[in-house]
C-alpha positions in Angstrom: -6.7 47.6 -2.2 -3.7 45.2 -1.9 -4.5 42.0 -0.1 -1.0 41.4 1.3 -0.3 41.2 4.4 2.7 41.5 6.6 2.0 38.5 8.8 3.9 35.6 8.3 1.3 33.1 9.3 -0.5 30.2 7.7 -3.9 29.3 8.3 -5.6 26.2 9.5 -7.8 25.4 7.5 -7.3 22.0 6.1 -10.3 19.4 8.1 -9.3 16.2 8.9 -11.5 14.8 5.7 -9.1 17.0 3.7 -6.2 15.6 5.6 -7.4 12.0 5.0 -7.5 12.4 1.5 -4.4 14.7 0.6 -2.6 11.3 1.8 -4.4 9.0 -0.3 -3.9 11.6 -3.1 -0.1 11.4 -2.7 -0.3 7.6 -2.6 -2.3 7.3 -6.1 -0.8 8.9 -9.0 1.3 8.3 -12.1 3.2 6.1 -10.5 0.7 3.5 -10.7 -1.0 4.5 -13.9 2.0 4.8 -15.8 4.8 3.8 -13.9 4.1 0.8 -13.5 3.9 -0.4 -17.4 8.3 -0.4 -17.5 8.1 -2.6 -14.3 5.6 -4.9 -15.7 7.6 -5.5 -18.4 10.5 -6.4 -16.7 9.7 -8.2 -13.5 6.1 -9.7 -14.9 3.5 -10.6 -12.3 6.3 -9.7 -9.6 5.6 -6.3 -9.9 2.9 -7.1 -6.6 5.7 -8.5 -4.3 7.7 -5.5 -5.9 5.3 -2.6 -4.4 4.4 -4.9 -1.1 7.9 -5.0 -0.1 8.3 -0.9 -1.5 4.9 -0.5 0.3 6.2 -1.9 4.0 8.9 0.4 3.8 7.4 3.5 2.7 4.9 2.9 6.0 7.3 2.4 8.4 8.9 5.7 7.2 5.7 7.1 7.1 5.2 6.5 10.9 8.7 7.9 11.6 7.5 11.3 10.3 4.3 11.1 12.3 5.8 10.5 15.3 7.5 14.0 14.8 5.0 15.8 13.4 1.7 15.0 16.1 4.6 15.8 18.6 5.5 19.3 16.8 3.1 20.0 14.1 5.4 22.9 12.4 5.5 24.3 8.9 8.5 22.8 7.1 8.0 18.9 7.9 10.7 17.0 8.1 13.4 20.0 7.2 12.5 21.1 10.6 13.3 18.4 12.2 16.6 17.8 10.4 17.0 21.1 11.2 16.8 20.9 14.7 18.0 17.3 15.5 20.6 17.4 13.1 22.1 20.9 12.8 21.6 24.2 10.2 23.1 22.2 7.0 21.1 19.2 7.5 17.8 21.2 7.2 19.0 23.7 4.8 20.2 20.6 2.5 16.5 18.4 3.1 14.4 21.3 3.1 15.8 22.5 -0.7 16.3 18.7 -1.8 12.5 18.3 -0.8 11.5 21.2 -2.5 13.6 19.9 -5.9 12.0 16.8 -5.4 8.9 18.1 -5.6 9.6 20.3 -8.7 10.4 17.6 -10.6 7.3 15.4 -9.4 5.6 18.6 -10.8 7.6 18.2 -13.9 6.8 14.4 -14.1 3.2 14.8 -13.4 2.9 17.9 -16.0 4.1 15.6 -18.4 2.3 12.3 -17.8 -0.8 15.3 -18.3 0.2 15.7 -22.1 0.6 11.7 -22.4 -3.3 11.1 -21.2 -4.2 13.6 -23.2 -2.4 12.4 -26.3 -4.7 9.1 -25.7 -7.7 11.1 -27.5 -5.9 14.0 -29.5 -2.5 12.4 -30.5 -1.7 15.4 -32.4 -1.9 17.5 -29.4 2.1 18.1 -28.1 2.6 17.2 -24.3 4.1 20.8 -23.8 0.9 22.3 -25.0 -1.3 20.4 -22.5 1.5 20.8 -19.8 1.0 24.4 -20.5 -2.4 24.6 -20.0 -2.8 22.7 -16.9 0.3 24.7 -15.2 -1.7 27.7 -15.7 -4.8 26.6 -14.5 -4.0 24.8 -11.3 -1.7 27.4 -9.6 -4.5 29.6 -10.4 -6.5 27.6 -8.1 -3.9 27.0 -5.7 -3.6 31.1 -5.8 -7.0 31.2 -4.0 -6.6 29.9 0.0 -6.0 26.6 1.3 -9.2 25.5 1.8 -10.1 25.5 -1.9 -7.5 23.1 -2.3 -8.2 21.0 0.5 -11.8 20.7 -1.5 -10.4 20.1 -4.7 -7.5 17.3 -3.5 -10.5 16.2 -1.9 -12.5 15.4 -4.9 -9.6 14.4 -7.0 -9.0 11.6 -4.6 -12.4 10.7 -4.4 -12.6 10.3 -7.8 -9.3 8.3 -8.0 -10.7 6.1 -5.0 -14.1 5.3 -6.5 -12.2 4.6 -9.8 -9.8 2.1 -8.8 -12.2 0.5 -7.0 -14.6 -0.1 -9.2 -11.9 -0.9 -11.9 -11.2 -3.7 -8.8 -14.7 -4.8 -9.2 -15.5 -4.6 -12.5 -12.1 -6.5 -13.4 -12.9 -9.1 -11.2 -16.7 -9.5 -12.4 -15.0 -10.2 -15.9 -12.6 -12.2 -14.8 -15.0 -14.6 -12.8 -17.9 -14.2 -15.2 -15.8 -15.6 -18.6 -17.0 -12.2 -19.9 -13.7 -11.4 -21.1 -13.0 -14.7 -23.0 -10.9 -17.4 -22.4 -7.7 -14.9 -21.8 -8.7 -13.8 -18.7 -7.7 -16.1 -15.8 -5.3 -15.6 -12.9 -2.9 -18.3 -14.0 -1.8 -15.6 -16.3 0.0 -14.4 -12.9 2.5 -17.6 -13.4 1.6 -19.3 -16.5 3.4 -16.4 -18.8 6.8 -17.2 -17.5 6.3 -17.8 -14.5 5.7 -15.2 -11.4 9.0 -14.4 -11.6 9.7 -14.2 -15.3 13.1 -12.7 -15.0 13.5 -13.9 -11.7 14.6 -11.8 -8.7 16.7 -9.9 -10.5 14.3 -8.8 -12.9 12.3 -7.5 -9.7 15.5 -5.6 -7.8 16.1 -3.9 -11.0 12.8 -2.2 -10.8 12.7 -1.0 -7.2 13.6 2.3 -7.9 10.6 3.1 -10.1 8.3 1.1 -8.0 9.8 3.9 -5.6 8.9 6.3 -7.6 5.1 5.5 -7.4 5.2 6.1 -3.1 6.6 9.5 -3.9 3.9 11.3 -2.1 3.2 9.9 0.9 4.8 12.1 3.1 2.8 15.0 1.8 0.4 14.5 5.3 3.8 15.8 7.3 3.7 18.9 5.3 -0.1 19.3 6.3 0.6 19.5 9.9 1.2 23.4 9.8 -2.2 23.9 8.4 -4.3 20.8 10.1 -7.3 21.4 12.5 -6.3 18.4 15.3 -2.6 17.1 13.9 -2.8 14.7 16.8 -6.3 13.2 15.3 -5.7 13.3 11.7 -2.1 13.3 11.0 -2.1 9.2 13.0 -5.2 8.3 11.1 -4.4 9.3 7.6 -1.0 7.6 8.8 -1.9 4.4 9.8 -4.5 4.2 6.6 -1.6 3.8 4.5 -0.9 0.5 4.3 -4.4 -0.3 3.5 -4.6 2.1 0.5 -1.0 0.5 -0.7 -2.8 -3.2 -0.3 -5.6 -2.4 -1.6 -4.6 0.5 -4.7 -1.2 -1.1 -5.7 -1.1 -4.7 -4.8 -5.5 -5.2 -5.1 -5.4 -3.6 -8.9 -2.3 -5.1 -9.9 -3.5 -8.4 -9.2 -6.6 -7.9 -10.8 -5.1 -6.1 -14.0 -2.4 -8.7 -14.5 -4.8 -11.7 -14.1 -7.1 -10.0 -17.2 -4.5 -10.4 -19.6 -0.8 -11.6 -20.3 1.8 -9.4 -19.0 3.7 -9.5 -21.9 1.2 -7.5 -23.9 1.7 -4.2 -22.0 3.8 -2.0 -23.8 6.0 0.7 -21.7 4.3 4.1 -23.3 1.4 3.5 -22.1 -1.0 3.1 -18.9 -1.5 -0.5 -18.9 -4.9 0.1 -17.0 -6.0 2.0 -20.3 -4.5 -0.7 -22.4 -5.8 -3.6 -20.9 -9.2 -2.7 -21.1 -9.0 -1.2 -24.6 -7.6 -5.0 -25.5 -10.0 -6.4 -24.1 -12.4 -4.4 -26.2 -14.5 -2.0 -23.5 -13.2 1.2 -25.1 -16.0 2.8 -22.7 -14.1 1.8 -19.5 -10.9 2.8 -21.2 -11.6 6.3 -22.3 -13.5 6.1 -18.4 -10.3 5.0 -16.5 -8.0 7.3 -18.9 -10.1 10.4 -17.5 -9.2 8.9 -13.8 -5.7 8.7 -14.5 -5.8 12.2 -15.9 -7.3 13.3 -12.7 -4.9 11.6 -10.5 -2.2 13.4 -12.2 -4.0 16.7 -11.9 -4.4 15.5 -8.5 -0.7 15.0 -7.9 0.5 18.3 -9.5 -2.0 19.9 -7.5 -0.7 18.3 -4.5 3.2 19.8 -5.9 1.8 22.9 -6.0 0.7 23.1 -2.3 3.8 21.3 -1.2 6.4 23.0 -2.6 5.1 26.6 -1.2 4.8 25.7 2.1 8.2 23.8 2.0 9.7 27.3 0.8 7.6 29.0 3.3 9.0 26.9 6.2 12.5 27.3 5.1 12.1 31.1 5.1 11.0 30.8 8.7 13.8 28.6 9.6 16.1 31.6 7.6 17.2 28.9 5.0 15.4 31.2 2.2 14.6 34.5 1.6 12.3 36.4 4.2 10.1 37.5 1.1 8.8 34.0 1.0 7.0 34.5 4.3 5.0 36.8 2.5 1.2 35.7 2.7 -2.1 37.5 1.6 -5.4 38.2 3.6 -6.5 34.6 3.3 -3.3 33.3 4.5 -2.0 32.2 1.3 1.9 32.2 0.7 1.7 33.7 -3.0 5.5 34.8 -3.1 6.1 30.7 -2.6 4.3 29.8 -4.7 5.1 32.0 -8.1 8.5 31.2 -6.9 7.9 27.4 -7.0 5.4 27.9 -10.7 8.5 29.9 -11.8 10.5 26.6 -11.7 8.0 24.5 -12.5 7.8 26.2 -15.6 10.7 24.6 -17.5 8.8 21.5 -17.9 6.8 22.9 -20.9 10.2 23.4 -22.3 11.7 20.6 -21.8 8.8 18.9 -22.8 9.0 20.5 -25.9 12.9 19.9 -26.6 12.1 16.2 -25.6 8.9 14.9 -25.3 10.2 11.3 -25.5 12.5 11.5 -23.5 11.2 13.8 -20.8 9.0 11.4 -18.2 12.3 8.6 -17.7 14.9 11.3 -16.9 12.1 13.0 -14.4 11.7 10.3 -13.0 15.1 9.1 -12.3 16.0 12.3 -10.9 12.8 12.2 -8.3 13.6 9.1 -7.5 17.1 9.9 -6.1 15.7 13.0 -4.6 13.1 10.7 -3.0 16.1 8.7 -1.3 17.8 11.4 0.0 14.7 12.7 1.8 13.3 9.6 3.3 16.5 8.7 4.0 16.9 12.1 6.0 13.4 11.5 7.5 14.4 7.9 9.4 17.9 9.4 10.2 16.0 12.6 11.9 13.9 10.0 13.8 17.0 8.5 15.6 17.7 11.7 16.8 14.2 12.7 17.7 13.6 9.6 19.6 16.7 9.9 21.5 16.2 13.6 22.6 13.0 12.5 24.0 14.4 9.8 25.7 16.5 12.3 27.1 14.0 14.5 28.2 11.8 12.3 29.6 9.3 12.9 26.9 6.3 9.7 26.0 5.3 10.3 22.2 2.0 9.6 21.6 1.8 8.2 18.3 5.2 6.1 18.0 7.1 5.0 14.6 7.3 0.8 14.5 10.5 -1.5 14.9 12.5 1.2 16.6 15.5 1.9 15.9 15.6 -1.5 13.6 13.4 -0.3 11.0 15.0 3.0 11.1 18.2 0.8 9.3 15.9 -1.1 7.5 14.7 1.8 5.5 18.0 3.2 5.3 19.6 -0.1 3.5 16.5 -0.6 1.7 17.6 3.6 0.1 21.2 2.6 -0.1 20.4 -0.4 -2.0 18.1 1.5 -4.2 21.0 4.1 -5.3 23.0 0.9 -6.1 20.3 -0.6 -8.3 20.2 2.9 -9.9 23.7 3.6 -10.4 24.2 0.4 -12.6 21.1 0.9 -14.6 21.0 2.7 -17.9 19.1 5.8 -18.2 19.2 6.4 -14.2 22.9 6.0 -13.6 23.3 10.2 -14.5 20.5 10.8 -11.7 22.8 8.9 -9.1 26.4 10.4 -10.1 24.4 14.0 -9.5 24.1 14.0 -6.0 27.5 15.0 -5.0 27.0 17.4 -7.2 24.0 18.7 -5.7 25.2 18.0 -2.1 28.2 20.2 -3.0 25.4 23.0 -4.9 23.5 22.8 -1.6 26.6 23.1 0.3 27.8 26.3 -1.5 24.6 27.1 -1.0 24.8 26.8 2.9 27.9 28.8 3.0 26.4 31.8 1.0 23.7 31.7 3.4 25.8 32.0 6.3 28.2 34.5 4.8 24.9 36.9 4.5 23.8 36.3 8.0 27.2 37.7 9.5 26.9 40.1 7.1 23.5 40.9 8.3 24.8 40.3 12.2 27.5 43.0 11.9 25.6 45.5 10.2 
């Protein structure tokens, strides 16, 4: 009997537990894990001020989006609102360049897989294990959504006990001279200083430090599928700049006071490394299954994210009406094949590059990244104005209105400029007129086929 149905509807069945932890998933991944070693070695210790400053932005963004979505929790996220607050092209062009984005964090993540596993079975090629895991997780996803909402639910518990006892146990060897004379927190100014390369050592290295908060606004996606919206979506909202003081700024502090910075090397998670220096190959093989999890985690995340972002641009009409298709249990299958499909070519280029692979994915994320959160705090202005005009009280409002709004906005522009002059992500930056002029083709056909379809 075929399980498809001809309803267009998602289900709710994401709990506000799940909802709690999808965000922390999205705000712990390999951005953090593996990331984070090129910044270390470029702005030293300064990496924390680095993702504080990153981390203050990302929240107030983070409440922009909120604000919209407990006031219309839609499929689509913030396409919808660009959509409607800022006309058809707008939300065609966000709702596409967030579902690119997220292609490419698949990518990313897929590849940072092949890397953790390469930690125990060098000889293993990161396509092969890319390969595997593809296969395996949008099986899962394949199921309904509640079996993902479980499984994000115990990846992120894993990743929050993990880092958190990596806190503790860090700071148990730093304060009990267990690891030898090498541990102490003057290494956070005594290698160089705080600063080592000074500021400019630390602006050079926003845009990856970016990288790592790609994620966050996973919880606006949620909305569609969310119990209460107007309970969890605020909470898992407002948690955020806890789990960035606590996950970014907390373990960076406590990894960089173990040893010197300048013994991380960039191919490698420096939270494996440390502890592998330090001699405690038990907590390092430990923390490298963590890390593997919280990519898993992260790619699982992709895989949701990226169907229901096709699924809401099919209702808006900016995508084919096929991927409105869902099953009996209310899962959009068309979307997500389409979105695997895609995916895909990270086993090959994986495998025509493995070196190379996780910088140039990351560069182009990053500048995807930009463009959407950019769109996000622009979409807010005109959210917050129609309400005004209507006469409408939000209940959950954004902070620093409209001020933060250009805050985050210089904050992006200043992150292309930092990108644009630095070797290696310079292509990713000199790509988005191209892609604005792809998505505005694309726009065009669109429109061509819906007067087409008009005066049938």
């Amino acid at each position: 009997m075929d399980d498809q149905q001809h309803g267009d509807e998602l289900k709710r069945g994401l709990k506000n537990r799940h909802i709690q932890l999808i965000a922390l998933g999205g705000a712990v991944g390999t951005g953090l894990f593996l990331g984070s070693a090129s910044v270390i070695q470029s702005a030293g210790p300064g990496i924390i001020l680095g993702y504080a400053i990153a981390g203050f932005i990302a929240f107030l963004i983070m409440r922009q989006l909120g604000e919209m979505v407990v006031a219309e929790p839609v499929a689509g996220s913030f396409s919808h609102f660009a959509y409607k607050y800022w006309g058809g092209f707008a939300g065609f062009a966000s709702g596409w360049n967030y579902w690119v984005l997220y292609v490419l964090v698949a990518m990313a993540e897929l590849t940072a897989v092949g890397k953790y596993i390469q930690f125990w079975y060098p000889e293993i090629p990161t396509w092969a294990s890319a390969a595997v895991f593809f296969v395996l997780i949008n099986a899962i996803n394949l199921t309904n959504v509640k079996v993902f909402g479980e499984m994000e639910f115990w990846f992120a518990i894993i990743k929050v006990v993990a880092v958190v006892a990596m806190i503790l146990f860090g700071g148990w060897l730093l304060f009990s001279d267990t690891a030898g004379p090498q541990a102490t927190v003057r290494n956070l100014w005594e290698q160089g200083g705080f600063l080592p390369h000074g500021m400019t050592g630390l602006v050079m290295m926003m845009a990856i430090i970016m990288f790592s908060f790609g994620g966050l606004e996973l919880v606006g996606i949620t909305a569609a599928e969310a119990d209460n919206p107007e309970v969890s979506i605020p909470k898992a909202t407002n948690q955020v700049i806890y789990r960035i003081l606590i996950f970014y700024v907390g373990s960076l502090a406590v990894l960089l006071s173990l040893m010197p910075w300048t013994r991380v090397g960039p191919d490698t998670s420096p939270f494996v490394l440390i502890f592998h220096e330090l001699g405690d190959a038990l907590v390092a093989n430990a923390l490298n299954v963590v890390i593997l999890t919280a990519a898993l985690s992260v790619y699982n995340s992709c895989v949701y994210c990226n169907s229901r972002m096709l699924f809401g641009l099919a209702q808006q009409g900016n995508a084919p009406k096929s991927l409105l298709k869902v099953d009996k249990r209310g899962v959009p299958v068309t979307s997500i094949l389409v979105s695997a499909t895609t995916t895909a070519l990270c086993v090959l280029l994986n495998y025509l590059m493995p070196g190379e692979a996780f910088g140039l994915l990351m560069a182009l994320v990053v500048s995807a990244l930009v463009i959407n959160w950019a769109m996000i705090s622009l979409a807010h202005i005109k959210f917050r104005q129609a309400m005004r005009r209507e006469g409408v009280d939000t209940k959950f409002k954004a902070l620093l209105y409209p001020f933060g709004n250009y805050l985050c906005l210089l904050f992006m522009a200043g992150i292309l400029v930092i990108m644009a002059i630095t070797p290696g992500m310079a292509i990713s930056v000199w790509l988005i007129p191209v892609w604005i002029v792809v998505l505005g083709v694309g726009y065009w056909i669109k429109n061509q086929q819906s007067g087409k379809s008009v005066n049938a």
